[in-house]
N, C-alpha and C positions, 0 to 999 in steps of 0.2 A: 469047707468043701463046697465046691458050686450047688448052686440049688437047679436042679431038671426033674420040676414034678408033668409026668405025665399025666395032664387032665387036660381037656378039652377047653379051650376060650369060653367064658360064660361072660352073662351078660345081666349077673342079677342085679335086681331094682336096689336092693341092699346097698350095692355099691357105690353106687351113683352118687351125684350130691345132691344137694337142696336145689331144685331149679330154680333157674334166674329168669329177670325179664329178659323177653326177646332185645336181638341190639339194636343199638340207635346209632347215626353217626355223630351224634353228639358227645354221645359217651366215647366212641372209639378216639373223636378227636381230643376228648379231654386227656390220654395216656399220657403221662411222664417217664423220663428216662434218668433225670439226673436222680433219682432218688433209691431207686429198684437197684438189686442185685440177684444173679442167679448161683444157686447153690449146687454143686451136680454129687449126690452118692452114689454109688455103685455096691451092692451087695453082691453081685453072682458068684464072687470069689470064697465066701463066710457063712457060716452058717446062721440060724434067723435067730439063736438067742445072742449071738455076736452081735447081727445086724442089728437089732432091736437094742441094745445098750448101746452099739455107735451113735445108733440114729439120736435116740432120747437125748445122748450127752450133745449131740451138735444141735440142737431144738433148744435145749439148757443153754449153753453157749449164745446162744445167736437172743432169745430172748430176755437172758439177764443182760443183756448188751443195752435193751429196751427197742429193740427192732420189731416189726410184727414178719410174719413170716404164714405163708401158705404155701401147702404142699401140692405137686399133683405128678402124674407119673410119667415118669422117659420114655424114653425107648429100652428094651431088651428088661434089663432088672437093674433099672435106674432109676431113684426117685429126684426129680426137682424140688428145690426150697426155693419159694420166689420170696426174696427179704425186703421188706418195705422201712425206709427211716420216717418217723415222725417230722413235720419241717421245724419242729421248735429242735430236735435232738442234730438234726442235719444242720441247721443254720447255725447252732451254738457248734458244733465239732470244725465249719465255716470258722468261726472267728479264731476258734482255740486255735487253729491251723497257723492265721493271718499273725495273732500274736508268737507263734512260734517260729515264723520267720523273723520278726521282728527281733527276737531275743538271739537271733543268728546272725545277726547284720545282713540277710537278704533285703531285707524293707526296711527304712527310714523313718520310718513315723511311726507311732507308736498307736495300734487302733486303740478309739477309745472305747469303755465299757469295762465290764468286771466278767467274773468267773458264768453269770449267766446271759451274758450277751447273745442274742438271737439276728447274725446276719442273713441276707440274701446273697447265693454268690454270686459272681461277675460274670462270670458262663458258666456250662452245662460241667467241664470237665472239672470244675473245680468242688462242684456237687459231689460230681461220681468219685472223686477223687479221695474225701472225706468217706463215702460210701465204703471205699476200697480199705481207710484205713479201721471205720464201724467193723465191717466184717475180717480184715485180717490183723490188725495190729493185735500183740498180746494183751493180755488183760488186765496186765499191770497199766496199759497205756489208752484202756479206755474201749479196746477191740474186745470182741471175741475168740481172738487167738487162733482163725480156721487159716490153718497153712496145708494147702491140698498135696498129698502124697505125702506127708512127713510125718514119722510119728505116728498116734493118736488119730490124726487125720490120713493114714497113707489110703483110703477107699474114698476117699473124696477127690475127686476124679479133676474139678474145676470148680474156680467162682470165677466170675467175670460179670459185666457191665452190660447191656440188653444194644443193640443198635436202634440208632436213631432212622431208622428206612427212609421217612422223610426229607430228614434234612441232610442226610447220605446222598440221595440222590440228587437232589436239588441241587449241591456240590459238587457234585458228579457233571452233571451237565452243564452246571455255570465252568466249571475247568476246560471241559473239552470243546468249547468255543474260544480260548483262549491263545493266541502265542505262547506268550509267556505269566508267571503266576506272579500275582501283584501283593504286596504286603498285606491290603483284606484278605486277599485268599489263605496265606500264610496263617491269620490270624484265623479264620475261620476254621482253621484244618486245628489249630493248637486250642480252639474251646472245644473242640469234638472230642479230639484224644490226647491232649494235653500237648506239653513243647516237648517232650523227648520223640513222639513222633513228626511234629512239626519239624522238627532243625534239623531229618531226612528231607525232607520234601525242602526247605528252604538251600540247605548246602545240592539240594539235584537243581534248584530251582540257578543261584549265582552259577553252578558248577555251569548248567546248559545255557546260560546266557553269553558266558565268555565263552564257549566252545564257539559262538557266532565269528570271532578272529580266525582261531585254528583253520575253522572250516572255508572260510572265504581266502586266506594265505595257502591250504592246501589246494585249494580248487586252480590258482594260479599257478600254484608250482607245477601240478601235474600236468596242468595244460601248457605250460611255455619256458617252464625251468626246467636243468638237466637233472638228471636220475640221482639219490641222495646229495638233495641241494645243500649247499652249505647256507647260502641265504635263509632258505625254511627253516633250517634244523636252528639257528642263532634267534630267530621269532619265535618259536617255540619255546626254547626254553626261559626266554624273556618271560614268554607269555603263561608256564608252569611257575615261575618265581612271583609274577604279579599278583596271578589266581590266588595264591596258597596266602601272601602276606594281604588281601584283600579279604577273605573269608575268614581271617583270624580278626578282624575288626569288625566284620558283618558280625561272627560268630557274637564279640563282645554286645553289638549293640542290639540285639535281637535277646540278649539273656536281660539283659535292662529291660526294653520291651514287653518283656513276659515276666517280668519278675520272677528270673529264677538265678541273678547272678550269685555265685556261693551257696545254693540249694545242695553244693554236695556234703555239705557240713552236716542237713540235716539225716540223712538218710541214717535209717536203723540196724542192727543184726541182723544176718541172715538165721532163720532158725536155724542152719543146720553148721550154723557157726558155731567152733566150739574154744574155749576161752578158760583159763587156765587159775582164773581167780578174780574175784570180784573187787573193785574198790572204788571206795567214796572219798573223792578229793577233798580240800578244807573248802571247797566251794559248794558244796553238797550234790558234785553230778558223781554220778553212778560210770564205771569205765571197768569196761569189762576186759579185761588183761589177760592177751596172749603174747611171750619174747617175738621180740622184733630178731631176733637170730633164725628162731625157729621159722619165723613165716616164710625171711629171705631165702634161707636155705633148701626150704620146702620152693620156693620159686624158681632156684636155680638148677633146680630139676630138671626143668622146660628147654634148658640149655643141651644137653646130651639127647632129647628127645628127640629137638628139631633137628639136630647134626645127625641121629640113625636115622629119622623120616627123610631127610633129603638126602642121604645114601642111597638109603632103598630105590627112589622114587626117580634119583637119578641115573642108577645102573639101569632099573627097567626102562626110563623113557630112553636113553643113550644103548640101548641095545636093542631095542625093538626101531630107535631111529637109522640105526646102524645096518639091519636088518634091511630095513623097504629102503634104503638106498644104493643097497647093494644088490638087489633083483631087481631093481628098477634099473639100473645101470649098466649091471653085470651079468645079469642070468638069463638066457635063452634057450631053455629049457622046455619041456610040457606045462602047461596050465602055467603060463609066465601072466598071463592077464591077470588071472583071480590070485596068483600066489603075490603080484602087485600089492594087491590090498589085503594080506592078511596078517599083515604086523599089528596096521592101525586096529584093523578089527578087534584084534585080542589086546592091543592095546587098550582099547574101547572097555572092552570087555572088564579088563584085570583090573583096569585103575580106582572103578567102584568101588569094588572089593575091597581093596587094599587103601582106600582114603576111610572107607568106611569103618575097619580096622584099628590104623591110625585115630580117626575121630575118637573110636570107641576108647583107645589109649588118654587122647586128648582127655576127655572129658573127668576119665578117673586120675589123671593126672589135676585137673584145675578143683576137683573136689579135693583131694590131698593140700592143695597148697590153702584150703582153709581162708577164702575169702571173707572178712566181714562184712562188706554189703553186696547184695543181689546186683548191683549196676556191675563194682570189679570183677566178680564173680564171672557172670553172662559176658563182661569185656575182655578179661582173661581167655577164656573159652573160644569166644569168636576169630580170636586174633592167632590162636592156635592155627584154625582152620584154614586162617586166611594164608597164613602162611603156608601151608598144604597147599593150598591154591594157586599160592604164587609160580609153586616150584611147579604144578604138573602143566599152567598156563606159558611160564614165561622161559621154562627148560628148551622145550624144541627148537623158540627162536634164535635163542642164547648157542645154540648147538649147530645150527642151521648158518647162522653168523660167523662164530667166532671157531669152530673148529668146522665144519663142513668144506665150508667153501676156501678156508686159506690152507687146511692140511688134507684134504681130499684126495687128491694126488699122489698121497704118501701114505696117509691111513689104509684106503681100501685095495690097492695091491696089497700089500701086507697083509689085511684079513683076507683076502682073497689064498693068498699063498698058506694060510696056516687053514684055512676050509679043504684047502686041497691035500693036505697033509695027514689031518685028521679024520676027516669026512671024505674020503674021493668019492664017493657015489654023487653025492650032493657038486662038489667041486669039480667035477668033471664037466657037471652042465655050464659051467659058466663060461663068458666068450672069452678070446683069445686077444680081443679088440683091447685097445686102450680105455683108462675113465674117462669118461665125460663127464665133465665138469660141468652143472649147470649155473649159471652167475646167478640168475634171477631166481635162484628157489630162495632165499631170503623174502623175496620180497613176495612171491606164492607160501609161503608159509606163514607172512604176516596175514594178509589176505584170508585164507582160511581161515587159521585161528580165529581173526577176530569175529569173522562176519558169523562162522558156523558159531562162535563160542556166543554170542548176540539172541542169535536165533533159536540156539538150543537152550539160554536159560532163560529167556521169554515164553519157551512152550516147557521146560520145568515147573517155573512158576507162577503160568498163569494157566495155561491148558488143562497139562497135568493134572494137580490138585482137582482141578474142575469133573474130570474125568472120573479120576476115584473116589468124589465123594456123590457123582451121578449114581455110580453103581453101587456104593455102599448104602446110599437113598434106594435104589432096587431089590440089594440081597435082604436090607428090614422090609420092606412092604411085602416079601416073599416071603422070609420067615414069619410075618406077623400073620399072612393068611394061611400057612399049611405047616409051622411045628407043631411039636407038640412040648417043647418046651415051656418055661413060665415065659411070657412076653406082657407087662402091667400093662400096656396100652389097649392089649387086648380084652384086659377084664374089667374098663371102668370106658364108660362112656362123657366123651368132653363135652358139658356144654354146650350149648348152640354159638352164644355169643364169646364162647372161649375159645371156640376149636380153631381158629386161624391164627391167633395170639400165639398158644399152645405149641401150635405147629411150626410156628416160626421159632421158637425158643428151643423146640427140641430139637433144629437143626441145628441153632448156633452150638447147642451142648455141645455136638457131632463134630464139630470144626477145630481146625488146629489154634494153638497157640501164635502170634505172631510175634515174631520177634527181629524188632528194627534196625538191630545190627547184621542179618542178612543181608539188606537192600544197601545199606553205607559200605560192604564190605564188597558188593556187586561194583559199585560209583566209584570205589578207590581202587579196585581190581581196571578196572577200564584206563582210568586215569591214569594206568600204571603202562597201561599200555601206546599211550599218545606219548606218555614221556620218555619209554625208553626205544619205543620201533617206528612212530610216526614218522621217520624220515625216511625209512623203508618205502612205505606208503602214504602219499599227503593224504591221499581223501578219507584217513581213519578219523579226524572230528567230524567231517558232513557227515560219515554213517555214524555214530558218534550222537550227533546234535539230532539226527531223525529219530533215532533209537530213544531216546531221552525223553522227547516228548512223546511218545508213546507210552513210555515207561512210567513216567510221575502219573500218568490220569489211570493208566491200567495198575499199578501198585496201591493207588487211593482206591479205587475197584475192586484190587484184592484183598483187601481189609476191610472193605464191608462185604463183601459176598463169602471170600473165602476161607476168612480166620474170624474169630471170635472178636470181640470189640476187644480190644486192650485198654486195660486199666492205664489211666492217664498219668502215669509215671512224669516229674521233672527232672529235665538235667538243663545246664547251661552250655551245653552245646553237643558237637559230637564225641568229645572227652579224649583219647589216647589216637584217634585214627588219624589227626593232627598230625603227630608223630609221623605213622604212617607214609604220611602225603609227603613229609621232610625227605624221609629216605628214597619216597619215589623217585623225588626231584632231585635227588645229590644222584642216585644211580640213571636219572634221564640224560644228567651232563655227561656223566663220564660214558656211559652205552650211546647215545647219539654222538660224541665227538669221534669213539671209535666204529661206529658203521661210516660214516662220511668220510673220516682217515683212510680207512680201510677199501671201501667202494666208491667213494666218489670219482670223477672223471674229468671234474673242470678245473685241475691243479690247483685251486687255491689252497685246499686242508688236507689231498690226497697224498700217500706217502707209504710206506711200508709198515714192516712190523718196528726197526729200531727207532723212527721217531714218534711210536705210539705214547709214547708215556709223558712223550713233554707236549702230544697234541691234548690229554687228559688232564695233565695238571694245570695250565691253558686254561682249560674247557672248568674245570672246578672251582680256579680261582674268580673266575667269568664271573660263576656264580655266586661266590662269595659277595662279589662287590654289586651285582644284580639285587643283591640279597637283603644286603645294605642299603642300598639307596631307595628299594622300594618299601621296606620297613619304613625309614626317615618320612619319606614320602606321606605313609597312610598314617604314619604316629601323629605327622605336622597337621594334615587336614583333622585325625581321629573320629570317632563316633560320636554320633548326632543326639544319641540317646543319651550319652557318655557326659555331651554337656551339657545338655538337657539337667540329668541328674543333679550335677553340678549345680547349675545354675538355680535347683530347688532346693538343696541342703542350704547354699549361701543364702538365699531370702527366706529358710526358717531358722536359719542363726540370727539374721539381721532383724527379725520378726523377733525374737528371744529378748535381743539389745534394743532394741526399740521399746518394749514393752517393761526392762528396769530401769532404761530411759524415763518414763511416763511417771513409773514408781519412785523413782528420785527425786524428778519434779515435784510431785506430788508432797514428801515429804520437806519442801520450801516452806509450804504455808500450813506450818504449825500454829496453835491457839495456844491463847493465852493462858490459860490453865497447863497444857502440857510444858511452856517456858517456866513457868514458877515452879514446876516439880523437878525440871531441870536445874537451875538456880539452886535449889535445895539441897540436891545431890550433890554438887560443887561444894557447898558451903560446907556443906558433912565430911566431906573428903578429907584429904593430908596434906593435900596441894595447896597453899594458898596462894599461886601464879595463877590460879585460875579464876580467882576469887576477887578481882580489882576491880573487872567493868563488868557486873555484872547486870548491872541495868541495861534498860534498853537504850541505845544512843551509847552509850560511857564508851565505848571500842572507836565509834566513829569520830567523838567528840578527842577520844585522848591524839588519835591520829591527825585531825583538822588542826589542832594544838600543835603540834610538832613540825606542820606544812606552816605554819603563821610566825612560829619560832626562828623557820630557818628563813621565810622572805624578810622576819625583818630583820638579822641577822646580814642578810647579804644587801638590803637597805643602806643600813649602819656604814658598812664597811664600801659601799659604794658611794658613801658621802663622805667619808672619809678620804678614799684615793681622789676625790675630785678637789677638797681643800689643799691638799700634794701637789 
């Protein structure tokens, strides 16, 4: 039951701690972050002899791990556990890591040392990273087994990793002086929070640098080329085919770089994985066994999901589009102004709702299909959404396009005529006039979309958040000074030289989760959008290429300010969205060759509806061979890192043969002693071929004998033919 004792805020000495020295900036500067981990409980839900066996057993946990751990109090009825690693137990958990990639084929070399090898790591995130698996791996594997919300653990609100403020910021300001972000920067971003959030920031980083083409070929177009150029739209998708097969080789040599190529081998269980029987192969690994029938089948769930969600989503967007183009055109009427705009509105309105819904489907649908590790899991998930996304972003245009404007003329008399049939109150108001047809709403429909759909998930995700968590920071320092509820911050006073520490900790408790397939699914939603309507619009990469760079230093911003430090997870790249990007770009050929078939004006690719299909297969095969030649291309140059690697495995093979080179030689110049024990061994034998020259000389001698033999043999006989 929640705990709301009515008593007043006290303030007894009792409670207090042991005072400390006042602070120093000495002391302040000495803080570490690769080491520290923050623990978040939450009791208000439990009662306190509940609370009090949680708490003990995650105390128990956390200290049989050999962590130290100090307590101090949250906000509301929340206690922190701030967990400290020893450097001998953190450096040693360092190596065991290092030799566990080793034993995965991630790394090459084999660290040297034993079971208590004590490293230093290479950066901060490879600390906190060890840290992450101290406090969460199970404790068959060395953790303490805290999986926040699961189980045992479901009042454990969070663990996470402390921000580094300092060198957040210093980051922060070295970026936003920047053009563009340089491989230190990249590398700096991937020791803060490892490469899975790195290879966001790296694929925004290639993504926005090639957008520099788009943008400077659109700016052309718009200003001196006709209206869906065919010119632009044959550069674009050049330039969609190059990007995609160029980032799949960046992607490779950035996972070298970071040593994380094949880090998906290593990844664990999800706890809330569930597995059907345990088994130990004749190799002694442990493989926790769920049918491969079941998983698929549970997978192809997802199939009937996405075909009702894109029903749904498509009757309401196609009828509420259907709707404001038909009082916008047709109805003159009373209040014709505001009735204008009130399709979008409730469109506005409904689509929350009902994504939110869906989501909520999504989600119990991707727990059903029983992922084993947290990356498939959160990538399953994400892609769900993204999908939802595609349809409520790229439906309007697609409708706007391809049935608006070519069947307009015939659609809306028709609904016009069954309005009047069924509704005449409503159908009456409407005019008598013919449709008008507008050409250019295509191209005001791209236009909106993009810019509004830009602007409004820039103040989602950077505003927004900012906003509610201003006033959630308001409604505690309001409850903290006039409930009467328990609130622990009220009953214990922090230190002098804690309370800033303190304060900063309890906010990050307070902060969401971040999670980086958001931002990758924000960059390929966009992408999605250059490749399949850009021709509508050229100047979608300039706005496009502006946006971008605002977005990579404000999204590094919102991840220190806005969400909790994320644990420094690896991956070797951006994983499945790849894919993704494939299908952007086969549906960019075939949706740009038919807007330019369909509306272009300068007769080269313009044409009707019957030769649309051989302007598409055209347009597809285009790409096929685009597809090819720029693959050939980046395969011939490939990754730098790629031969790099290369080129060090081959000089520690040749380093190998070298050194039983040396050992060969070496066994030339045997002693005299080891020859006679040799000689022995022969004579002892069965063989006696081998037993003739066994002296030293006898081998060279019987041979020098047999070269003497035959010159004077060929002597003889050469004094012979000359008496002839």
């Amino acid at each position: 039951m929640p705990l709301h004792l009515e008593v007043p805020p006290v303030k007894d000495p009792e409670l207090r701690r042991s005072p400390s020295p006042p602070p120093s900036p000495s002391r302040a500067a000495s803080v570490t972050y690769n080491d520290k981990y923050v623990v978040v409980y939450d009791f208000s839900d439990i009662d306190y002899e509940t609370a009090t066996k949680e708490f003990t057993a995650l105390l128990q946990n956390l200290e049989a791990t050999g962590l130290h751990v100090e307590v101090r109090p949250g906000y509301e009825q929340t206690i922190l556990l701030f967990v400290k690693a020893p450097s001998a137990l953190l450096g040693n958990r360092v190596y065991k890591l290092r030799v566990r990639d080793w034993l995965y084929g991630i790394t090459q070399t084999r660290p040297p040392g034993n079971k208590y090898t004590i490293v230093p790591a290479w950066y901060e995130a490879e600390d906190i990273l060890s840290m992450d698996h101290l406090v969460n791996w199970p404790q068959s594997m060395g953790g303490a087994g805290i999986t926040p919300g699961i189980g045992q653990w479901k009042n454990v609100k969070a663990i996470f990793p402390m921000h580094n403020d300092k060198v957040n910021q210093a980051l922060l300001r070295s970026l936003s002086k920047k053009l563009l972000l340089s491989i230190d920067d990249l590398d700096k971003i991937r020791d803060l929070f490892g490469s899975k959030v790195a290879f966001y920031f790296a694929f925004g980083q290639s993504y926005s640098a090639f957008l520099i083409f788009p943008a400077v070929t659109g700016l052309v177009s718009w200003l001196w080329l006709p209206k869906y150029s065919i010119v632009y739209t044959i550069l674009t998708v050049i330039w969609c085919t190059v990007f995609l097969e160029y980032w799949k080789v960046r992607e490779v040599d950035l996972s070298i770089r970071w040593r994380v190529r094949g880090v998906n081998k290593t990844k664990n269980n999800r706890p809330q994985y569930k597995y059907e029987q345990v088994i130990v192969d004749q190799y002694g690994r442990t493989i926790h066994y769920s049918p491969k029938w079941k998983q698929i089948s549970r997978q192809l769930l997802q199939l009937p999901f996405m075909a009702i969600a894109t029903v749904a989503l498509g009757l309401m967007i196609s009828a509420v589009f259907a709707v404001e183009i038909l009082i916008s055109d047709s109805y003159d009427g009373p209040s014709n102004l505001y009735l204008d705009y009130l399709p979008t509105v409730l469109l506005a309105v409904l689509i929350p709702y009902i994504s939110s819904y869906l989501e909520t489907v999504a989600k119990w649908l991707t727990n059903f299909e029983n992922h084993r590790t947290a990356d498939n899991h959160e990538m399953s998930l994400t892609q769900k959404i993204f999908v939802l996304s595609i349809i409520t972003n790229y439906l309007p245009i697609l409708l706007t396009a391809f049935v608006y404007v070519p069947f307009g003329d015939q659609i809306f008399p028709w609904l016009e005529g069954h309005i009047v049939q069924f509704a005449p109150s409503i159908g009456n108001r409407l005019t008598e006039m013919p449709f008008r047809l507008d050409s250019d709403r295509l191209r005001h429909e791209v236009i909106a979309l993009t810019v509004t759909g830009q602007l409004s998930s820039f103040f989602e995700e950077n505003i927004l958040p900012l906003i509610k968590h201003k006033m959630s920071g308001w409604y505690r320092e309001y409850r903290r000074a006039y409930t009467k509820d328990t609130v622990l911050i009220s009953m214990v006073t922090d230190d002098a030289d804690e309370a800033e520490f303190l304060a900063q900790r309890r906010n990050e408790a307070t902060l969401d989760h971040y999670n980086v397939q958001d931002d990758i699914a924000e960059l390929v939603l966009q992408f999605g959008y250059l490749a399949l309507f850009s021709s509508a619009w050229p100047l979608i990469p300039l706005g496009f290429l502006i946006n971008n760079w605002v977005e990579l230093r404000s999204d590094f911003a919102k991840i220190c300010i806005e969400h909790q430090r994320p644990a420094p997870y690896r991956a070797e790249g951006i994983g499945p969205w790849i894919v993704s990007l494939e299908i952007l770009v086969w549906l960019g050929s075939i949706s740009s060759a038919a807007i330019v078939h369909l509306f272009s004006t300068d007769g080269v690719l313009s044409g009707g509806w019957s030769t649309l299909p051989l302007t598409i297969f055209i347009s597809e095969h285009i790409l096929l061979a685009l597809t090819a030649v720029a693959r050939v291309i980046f395969q011939r140059f490939g990754s730098e890192e790629l031969r790099r690697e290369r080129s060090e495995q081959y000089a520690r093979r040749l380093s190998i043969l070298d050194e039983i080179e040396e050992h060969r030689r070496d066994g030339e110049h045997i002693g005299v002693r080891e020859r006679e024990r040799r000689k022995s061994l022969l004579i002892a034998g069965n063989e006696s071929f081998w037993t003739k020259q066994l002296e030293d000389g006898a081998s060279a001698a019987a041979g020098m004998k047999l070269i003497m033999l035959a010159r004077k043999w060929e002597q003889s006989n050469g004094e012979l033919k000359k008496k002839q």
